[in-house]
KENU-744004 format. One record per residue (C-alpha): residue in one letter; z negated, x, y negated. Coordinates in Angstrom, 2 decimals. Example, Ala and Ser with C-alpha at 12.3 -4.5 7.8 and 13.67 -1.06 7.14 Angstrom:
+------+---------+---------+---------+
| code |      zz |      xx |      yy |
+------+---------+---------+---------+
|    A |   -7.80 |   12.30 |    4.50 |
|    S |   -7.14 |   13.67 |    1.06 |
+------+---------+---------+---------+
end
This chain:
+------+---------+---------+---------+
| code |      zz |      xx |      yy |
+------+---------+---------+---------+
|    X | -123.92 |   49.44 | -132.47 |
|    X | -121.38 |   46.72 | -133.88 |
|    X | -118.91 |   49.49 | -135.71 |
|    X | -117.32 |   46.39 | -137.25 |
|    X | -120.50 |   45.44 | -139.07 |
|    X | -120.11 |   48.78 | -140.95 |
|    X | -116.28 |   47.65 | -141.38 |
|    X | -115.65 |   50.34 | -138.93 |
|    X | -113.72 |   50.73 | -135.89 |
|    X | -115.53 |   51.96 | -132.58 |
|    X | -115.87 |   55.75 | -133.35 |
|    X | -114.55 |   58.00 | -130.41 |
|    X | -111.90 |   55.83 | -129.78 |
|    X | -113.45 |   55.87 | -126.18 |
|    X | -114.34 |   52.36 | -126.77 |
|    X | -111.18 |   50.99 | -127.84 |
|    X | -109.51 |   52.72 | -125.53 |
|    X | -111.65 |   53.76 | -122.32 |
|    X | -113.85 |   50.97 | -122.00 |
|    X | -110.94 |   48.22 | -121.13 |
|    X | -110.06 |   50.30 | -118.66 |
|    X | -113.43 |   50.41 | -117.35 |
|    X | -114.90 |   47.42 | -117.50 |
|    X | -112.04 |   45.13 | -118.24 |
|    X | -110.09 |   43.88 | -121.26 |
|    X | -112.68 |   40.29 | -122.11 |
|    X | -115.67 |   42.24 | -121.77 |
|    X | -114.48 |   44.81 | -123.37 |
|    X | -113.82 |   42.92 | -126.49 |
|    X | -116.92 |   41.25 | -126.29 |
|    X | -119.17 |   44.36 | -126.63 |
|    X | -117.04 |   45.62 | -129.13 |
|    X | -116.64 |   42.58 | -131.55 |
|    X | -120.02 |   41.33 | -130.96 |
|    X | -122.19 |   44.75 | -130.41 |
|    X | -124.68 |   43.18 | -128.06 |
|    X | -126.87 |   45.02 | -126.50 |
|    X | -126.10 |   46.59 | -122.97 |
|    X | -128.90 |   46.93 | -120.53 |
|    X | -128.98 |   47.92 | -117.08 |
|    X | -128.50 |   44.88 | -115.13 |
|    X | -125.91 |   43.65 | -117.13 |
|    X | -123.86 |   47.13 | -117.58 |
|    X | -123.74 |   47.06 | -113.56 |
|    X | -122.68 |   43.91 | -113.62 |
|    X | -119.75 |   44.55 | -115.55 |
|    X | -118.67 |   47.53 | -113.88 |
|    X | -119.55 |   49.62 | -116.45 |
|    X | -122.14 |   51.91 | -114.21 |
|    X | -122.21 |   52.06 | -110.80 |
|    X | -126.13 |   51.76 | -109.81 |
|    X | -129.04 |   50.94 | -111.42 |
|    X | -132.15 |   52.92 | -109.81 |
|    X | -135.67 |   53.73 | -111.67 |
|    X | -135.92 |   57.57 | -113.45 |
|    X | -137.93 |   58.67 | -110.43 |
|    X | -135.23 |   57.71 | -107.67 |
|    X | -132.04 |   59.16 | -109.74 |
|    X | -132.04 |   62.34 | -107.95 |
|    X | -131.94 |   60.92 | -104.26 |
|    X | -130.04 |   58.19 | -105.12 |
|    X | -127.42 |   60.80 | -106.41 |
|    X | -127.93 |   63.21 | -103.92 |
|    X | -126.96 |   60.76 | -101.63 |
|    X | -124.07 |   59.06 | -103.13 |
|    X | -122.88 |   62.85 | -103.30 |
|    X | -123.59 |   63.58 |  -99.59 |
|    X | -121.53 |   60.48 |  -98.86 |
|    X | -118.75 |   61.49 | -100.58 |
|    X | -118.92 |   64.36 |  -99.00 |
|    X | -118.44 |   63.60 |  -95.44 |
|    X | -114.54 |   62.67 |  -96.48 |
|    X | -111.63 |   64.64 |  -96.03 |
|    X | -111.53 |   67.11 |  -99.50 |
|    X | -107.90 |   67.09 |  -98.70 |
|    X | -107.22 |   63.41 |  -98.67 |
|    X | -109.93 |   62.54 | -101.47 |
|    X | -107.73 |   64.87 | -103.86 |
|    X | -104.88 |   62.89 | -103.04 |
|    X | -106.91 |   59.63 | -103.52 |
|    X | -108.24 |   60.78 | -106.61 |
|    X | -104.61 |   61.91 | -107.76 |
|    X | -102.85 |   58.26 | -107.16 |
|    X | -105.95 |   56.35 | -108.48 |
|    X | -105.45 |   58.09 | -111.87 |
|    X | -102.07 |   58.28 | -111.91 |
|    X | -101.99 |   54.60 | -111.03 |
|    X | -103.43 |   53.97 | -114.66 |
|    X | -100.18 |   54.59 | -116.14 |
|    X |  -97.53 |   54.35 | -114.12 |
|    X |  -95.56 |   51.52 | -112.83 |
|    X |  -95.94 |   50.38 | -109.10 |
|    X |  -93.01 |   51.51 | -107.33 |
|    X |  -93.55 |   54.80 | -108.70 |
|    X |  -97.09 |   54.33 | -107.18 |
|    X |  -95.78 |   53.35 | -104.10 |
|    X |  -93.52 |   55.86 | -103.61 |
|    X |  -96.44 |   58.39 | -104.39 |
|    X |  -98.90 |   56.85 | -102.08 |
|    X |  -95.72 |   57.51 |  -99.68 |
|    X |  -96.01 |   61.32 | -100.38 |
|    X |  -99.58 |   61.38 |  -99.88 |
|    X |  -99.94 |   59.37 |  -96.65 |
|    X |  -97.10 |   61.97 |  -95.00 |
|    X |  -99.17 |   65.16 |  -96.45 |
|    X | -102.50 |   63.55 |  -94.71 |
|    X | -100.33 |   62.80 |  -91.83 |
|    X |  -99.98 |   66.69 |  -91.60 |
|    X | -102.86 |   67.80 |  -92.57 |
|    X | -105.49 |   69.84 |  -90.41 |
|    X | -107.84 |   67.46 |  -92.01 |
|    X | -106.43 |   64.48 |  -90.50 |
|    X | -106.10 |   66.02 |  -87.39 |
|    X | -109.99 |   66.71 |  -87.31 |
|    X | -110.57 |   63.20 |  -88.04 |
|    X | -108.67 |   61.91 |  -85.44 |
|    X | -110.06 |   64.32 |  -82.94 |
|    X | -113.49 |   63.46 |  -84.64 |
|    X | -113.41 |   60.40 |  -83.88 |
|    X | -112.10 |   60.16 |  -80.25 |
|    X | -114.62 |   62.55 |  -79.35 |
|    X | -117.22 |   60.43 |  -81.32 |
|    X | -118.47 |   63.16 |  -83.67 |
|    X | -119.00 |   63.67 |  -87.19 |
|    X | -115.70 |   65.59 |  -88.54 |
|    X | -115.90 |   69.01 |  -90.41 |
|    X | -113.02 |   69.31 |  -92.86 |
|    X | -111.39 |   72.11 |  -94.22 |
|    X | -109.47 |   70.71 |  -96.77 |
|    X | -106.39 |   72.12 |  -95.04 |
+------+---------+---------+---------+
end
């Protein structure tokens, strides 16, 4: 819907103010002033979703993208998860000095020891999130 056809701004304010972030500032501004249409192909290509599959397949397809996920360290994908928002707002040597923090609590994490001995003994690690 073009809000600004209805002299409206976009209604959440998810659009004016998530949808930058996700898909970039030009596009952004391009669904929102124009209200095109967004279909499949073209919201993937955007970054906007991250697959396209048929109705039928969206349960394996997330099933898997889950079970992939998965197989990482829950200790270190917190910490990923952690700077990768907190990386939205902050300024970079703050980042840096936070990925700093999180690379030395990997370092000494039971996790990361797995992985390493996971991987010497070529094996599939089993985290604890420890």
């Amino acid at each position: 819907m073009n809000f600004g056809r209805r002299g409206l701004v976009p209604d959440t304010g998810a659009g004016s103010w998530l949808l930058p972030r996700q898909i970039g500032l030009t596009e952004a501004l391009r669904l929102l002033f124009t209200g095109d249409p967004l279909d499949a192909e073209r919201a993937k290509s955007v970054g906007y979703v991250l697959d396209v599959v048929e109705p039928d397949a969206l349960p394996d397809a997330a099933r898997a993208l889950a079970e992939a996920a998965a197989q990482c360290s829950p200790f270190a994908s917190a910490r990923t998860k952690r700077l990768v928002y907190d990386g939205l707002t902050g300024d970079l040597p703050d980042h840096l000095a936070a990925t700093r923090t999180a690379l030395a609590e990997c370092f000494a994490s039971a996790d990361h020891a797995e992985g390493v001995r996971a991987f010497l003994e070529r094996r599939a690690p089993v985290f604890t999130g420890q």
